[in-house]
N, C-alpha and C positions, 0 to 999 in steps of 0.2 A: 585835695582838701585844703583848706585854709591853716595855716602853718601855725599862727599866733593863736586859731579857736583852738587846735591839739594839743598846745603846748601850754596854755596859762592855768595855772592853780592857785587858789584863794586861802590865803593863810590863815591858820586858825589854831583851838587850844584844844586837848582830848580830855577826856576823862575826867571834868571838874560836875560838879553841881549847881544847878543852874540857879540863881539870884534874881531877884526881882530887877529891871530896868538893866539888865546889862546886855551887851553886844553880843547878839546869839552867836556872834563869828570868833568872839574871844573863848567859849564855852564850848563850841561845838565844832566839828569839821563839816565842810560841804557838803558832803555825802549825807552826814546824820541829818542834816537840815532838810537836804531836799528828799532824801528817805521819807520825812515824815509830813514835807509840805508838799511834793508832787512827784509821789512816787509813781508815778505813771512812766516820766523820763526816764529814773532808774530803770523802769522795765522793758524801756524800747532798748536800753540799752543793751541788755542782758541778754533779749530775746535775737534782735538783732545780730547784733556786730558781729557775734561767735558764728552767723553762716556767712558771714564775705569772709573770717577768716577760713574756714571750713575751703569754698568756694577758691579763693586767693592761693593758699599755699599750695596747694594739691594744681590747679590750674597754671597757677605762675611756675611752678616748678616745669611741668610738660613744655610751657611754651618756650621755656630758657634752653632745656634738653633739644628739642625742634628747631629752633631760632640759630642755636648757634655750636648746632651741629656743622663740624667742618664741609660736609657735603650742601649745605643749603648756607653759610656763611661766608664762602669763601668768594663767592662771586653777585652776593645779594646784598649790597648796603643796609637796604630798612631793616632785614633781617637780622644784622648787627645790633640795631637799634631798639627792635621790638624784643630783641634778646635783654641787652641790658635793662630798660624796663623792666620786664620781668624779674631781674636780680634787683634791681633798688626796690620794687611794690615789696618783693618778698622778705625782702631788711626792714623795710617799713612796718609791716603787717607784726613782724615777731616785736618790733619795738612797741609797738599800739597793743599788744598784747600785757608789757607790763606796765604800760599809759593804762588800759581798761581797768586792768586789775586791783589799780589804785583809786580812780575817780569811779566805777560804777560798782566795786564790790569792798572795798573801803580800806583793802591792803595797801601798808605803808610798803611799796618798792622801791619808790628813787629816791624822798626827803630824806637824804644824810647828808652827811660831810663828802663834797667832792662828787658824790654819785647825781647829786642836784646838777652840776650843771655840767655833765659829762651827758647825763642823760639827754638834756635840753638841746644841747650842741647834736649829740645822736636823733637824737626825733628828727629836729628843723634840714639835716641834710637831704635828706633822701627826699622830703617834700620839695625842697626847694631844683633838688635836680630832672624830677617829672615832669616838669613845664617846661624845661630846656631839651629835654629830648624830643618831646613831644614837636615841639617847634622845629629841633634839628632835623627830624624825619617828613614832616610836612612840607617846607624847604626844600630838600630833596624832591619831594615828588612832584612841586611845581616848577622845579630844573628841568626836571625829567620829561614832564609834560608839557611845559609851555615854552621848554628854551630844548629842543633836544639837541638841536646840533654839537650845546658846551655838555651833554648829560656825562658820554663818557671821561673829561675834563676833570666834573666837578663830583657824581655818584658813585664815585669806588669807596671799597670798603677800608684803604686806607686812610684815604682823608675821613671816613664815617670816624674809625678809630679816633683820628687827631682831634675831630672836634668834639666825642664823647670823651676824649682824657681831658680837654680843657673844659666842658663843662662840669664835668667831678672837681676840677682845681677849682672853680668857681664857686660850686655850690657851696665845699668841704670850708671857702673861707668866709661865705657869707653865713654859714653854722653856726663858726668858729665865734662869732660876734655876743652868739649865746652864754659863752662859759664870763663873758662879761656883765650881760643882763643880768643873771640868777647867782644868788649866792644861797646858802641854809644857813637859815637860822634854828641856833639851837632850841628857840621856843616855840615860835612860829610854825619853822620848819621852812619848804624851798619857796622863795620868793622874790621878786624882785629887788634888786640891790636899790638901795637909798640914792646915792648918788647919780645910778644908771635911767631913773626914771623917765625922765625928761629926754636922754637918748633914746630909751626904750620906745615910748609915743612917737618919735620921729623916723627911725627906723624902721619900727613896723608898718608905716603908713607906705615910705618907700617903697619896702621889699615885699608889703601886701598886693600893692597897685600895679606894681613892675611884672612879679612874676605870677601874680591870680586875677591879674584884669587885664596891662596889655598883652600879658603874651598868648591869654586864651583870643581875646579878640582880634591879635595878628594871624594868629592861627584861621580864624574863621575867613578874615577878610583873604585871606592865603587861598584858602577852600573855595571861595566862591569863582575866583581865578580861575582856578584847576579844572571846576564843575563848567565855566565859561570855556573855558579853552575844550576840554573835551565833548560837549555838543558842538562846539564849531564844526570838528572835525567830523564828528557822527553827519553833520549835513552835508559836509562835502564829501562822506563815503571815503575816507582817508582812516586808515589804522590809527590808532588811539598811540597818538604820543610819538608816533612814526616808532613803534616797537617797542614802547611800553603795556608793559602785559594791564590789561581791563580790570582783571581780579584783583593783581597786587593795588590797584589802583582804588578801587572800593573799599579794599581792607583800611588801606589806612589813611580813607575819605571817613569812613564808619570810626575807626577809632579817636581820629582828630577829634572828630563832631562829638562822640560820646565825654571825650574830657573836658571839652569846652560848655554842654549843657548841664554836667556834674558840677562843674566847679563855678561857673557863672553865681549860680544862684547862691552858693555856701559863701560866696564873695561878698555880695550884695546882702545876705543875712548878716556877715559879720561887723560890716561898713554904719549896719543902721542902729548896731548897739549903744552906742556914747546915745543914742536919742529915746531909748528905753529906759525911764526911771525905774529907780526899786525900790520900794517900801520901808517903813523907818526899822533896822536891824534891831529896836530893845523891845521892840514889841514880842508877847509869846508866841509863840509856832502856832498853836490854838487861832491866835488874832491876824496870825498871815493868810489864813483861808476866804477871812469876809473883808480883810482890808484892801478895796477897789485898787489901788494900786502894785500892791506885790500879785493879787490875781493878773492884770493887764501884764506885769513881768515873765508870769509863770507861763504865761498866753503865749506869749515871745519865747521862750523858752523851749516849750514844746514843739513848734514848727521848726523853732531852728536844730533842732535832735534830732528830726526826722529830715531835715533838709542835709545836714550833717552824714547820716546815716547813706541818705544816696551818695552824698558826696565820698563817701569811703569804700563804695562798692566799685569807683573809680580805682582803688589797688586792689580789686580782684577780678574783675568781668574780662579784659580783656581776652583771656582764651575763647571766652564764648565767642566773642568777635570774630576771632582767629578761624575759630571753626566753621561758624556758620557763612562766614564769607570768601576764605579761602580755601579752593579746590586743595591745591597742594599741601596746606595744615592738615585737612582732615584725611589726606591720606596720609600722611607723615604719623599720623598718632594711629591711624589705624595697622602702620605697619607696624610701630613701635607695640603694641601689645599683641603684635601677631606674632613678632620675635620673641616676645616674651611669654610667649603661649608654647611657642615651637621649643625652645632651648627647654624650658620645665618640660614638656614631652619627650624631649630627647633624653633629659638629666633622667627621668623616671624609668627610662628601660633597662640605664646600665648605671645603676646605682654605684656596684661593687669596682667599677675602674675609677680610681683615683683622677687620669686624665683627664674624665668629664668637668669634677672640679675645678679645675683651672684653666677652663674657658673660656678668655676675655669676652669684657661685655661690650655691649655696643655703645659704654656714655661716654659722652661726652662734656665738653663743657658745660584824707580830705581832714576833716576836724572834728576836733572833738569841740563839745559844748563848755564854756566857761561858766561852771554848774551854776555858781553864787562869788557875787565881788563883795569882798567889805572894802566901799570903797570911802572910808572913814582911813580904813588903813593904809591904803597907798595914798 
């Protein structure tokens, strides 16, 4: 999902009375405006977002438990990889948890002192390191497939390690650049720093371009390699990858593809906003419905919430992926609640012995919408 749609919020003033000809953004917060000028958004949002998380935490947790389990981790690189995804969607998902809370149901969670831009730094991480794994494992599988001779070389789970610790270094300091953009204001509340502005536009254009347009499109261009390389071989009747398993090979052909057509578009939604006008903000709420211009905004608005929306189901679907295409996931999770079927049957016969008790168990290790800009005020 788009780093900068998730994370921007429009300053405003709470609980005043509204004046004739003033700045509906000085009187009102984002939410109350669009509450009553297009509550439709607020509903997709409401209706929505709460099943990817639903879908996300419950999923992404299996796949992390599955992924990197020592027995399927210890000798499967992507595995590594598809594990750690799973733990950054699922960081992400509880932080967009108290991001929704605030923008679609109108709870003050992060505008204070210091939690403004801890927060921000927190959000912008976890986005920014999904597109680096995603690449890191794609990489991989066109080693694997199209160079096998260096595969053993270059696909072990050590070096997987080295290069998801240096992408966490990375992402964690391009966050970090966050706690400089946002400061709180005590009136306002969290918003962009005065001085930071002008960095801020230049910055996000970089780090929007870099990690939600080239590296989904290296991704693709990666894939089509892969899908090239692997029909050659199906015609000369040659094993796939000279011992690269088929399956693992689909899964995470299917997963690339799914992050690169999620985020594409929430890319390109975000890209075309600077050319979306908005309607004059002292006009009444009343006068925003039939004014041709804030309509064409609200227009904009609405596709991009629901473009948004897919693009965040990007931090939860993967398990489905996982499942439906890999032989080995689905039986991994079907063993995993066989065990856990089997153990509660055992616990249930002999209640009364203590030893039962102690067991041990088998565990193991897109964007939001920038509802309304007072862009008077930046």
């Amino acid at each position: 999902m788009n780093a900068s749609n998730t994370n921007k919020t429009t300053a405003s003033i709470m609980g005043m009375d509204e004046p004739a000809l003033f700045n509906q953004f000085e009187i009102r917060s984002p939410f109350e405006i669009l509450l009553e000028t297009a509550p439709h958004v607020i509903t997709i949002d409401r209706v929505v977002t709460p099943i990817w998380y639903i879908i996300g935490f419950i999923g992404n947790t299996i796949s992390a438990k599955i992924w990197l389990s020592r027995k399927v981790c210890k000798s499967n690189s992507s595995a590594v990889y598809f594990g750690s995804i799973a733990i950054v969607e699922t960081l992400y998902l509880t932080l967009h948890v108290i991001y929704e809370l605030h923008v679609a149901w109108g709870y003050n969670t992060y505008h204070r002192q210091v939690s403004c831009e801890i927060f921000n730094f927190l959000l912008l991480t976890p986005q920014y390191l999904v597109p680096m794994l995603v690449l890191g494992f794609t990489t991989e599988r066109y080693i694997a497939v199209c160079h096998p001779f260096v595969k053993e070389k270059y696909c072990t789970v050590t070096r997987a390690k080295i290069v998801i610790g240096c992408m966490s270094i990375t992402s964690f300091a391009l966050g970090l650049v966050q706690v400089y953009i946002w400061a709180f204001d005590d009136v306002i509340g969290c918003v962009f720093r005065p001085s930071a502005i002008r960095f801020y536009t230049i910055w996000t254009w970089i780090t929007e371009m870099l990690l939600f347009l080239v590296i989904p499109v290296a991704c693709l261009a990666i894939n089509v390699l892969v899908i090239r390389e692997i029909k050659r071989i199906q015609i000369q009747s040659a094993a796939h990858g000279q011992g690269a398993n088929p399956t693992s090979t689909t899964t995470l052909l299917c997963v690339s593809f799914y992050f690169i057509f999620t985020l594409l578009p929430a890319t390109i939604v975000y890209a075309i906003q600077t050319s979306i006008q908005q309607g004059d903000p002292t006009l009444s709420l009343d006068a925003w419905a039939s004014d041709p211009t804030w309509k064409s905004y609200f227009q904009y608005l609405t596709i991009r919430k629901i473009v948004e929306e897919i693009c965040l189901s990007n931090y939860a679907c993967y398990f489905i992926i996982y499942y439906v295409t890999g032989a080995y996931f689905r039986r991994a999770f079907k063993d995993l609640f066989k065990w856990s079927r089997v153990s509660k049957t055992k616990n249930s016969y002999n209640r009364a012995i203590t030893s039962d008790y102690s067991v041990a168990s088998n565990s193991k290790v897109c964007t939001e919408t920038i509802v309304l800009n007072d862009i008077d005020s930046q």
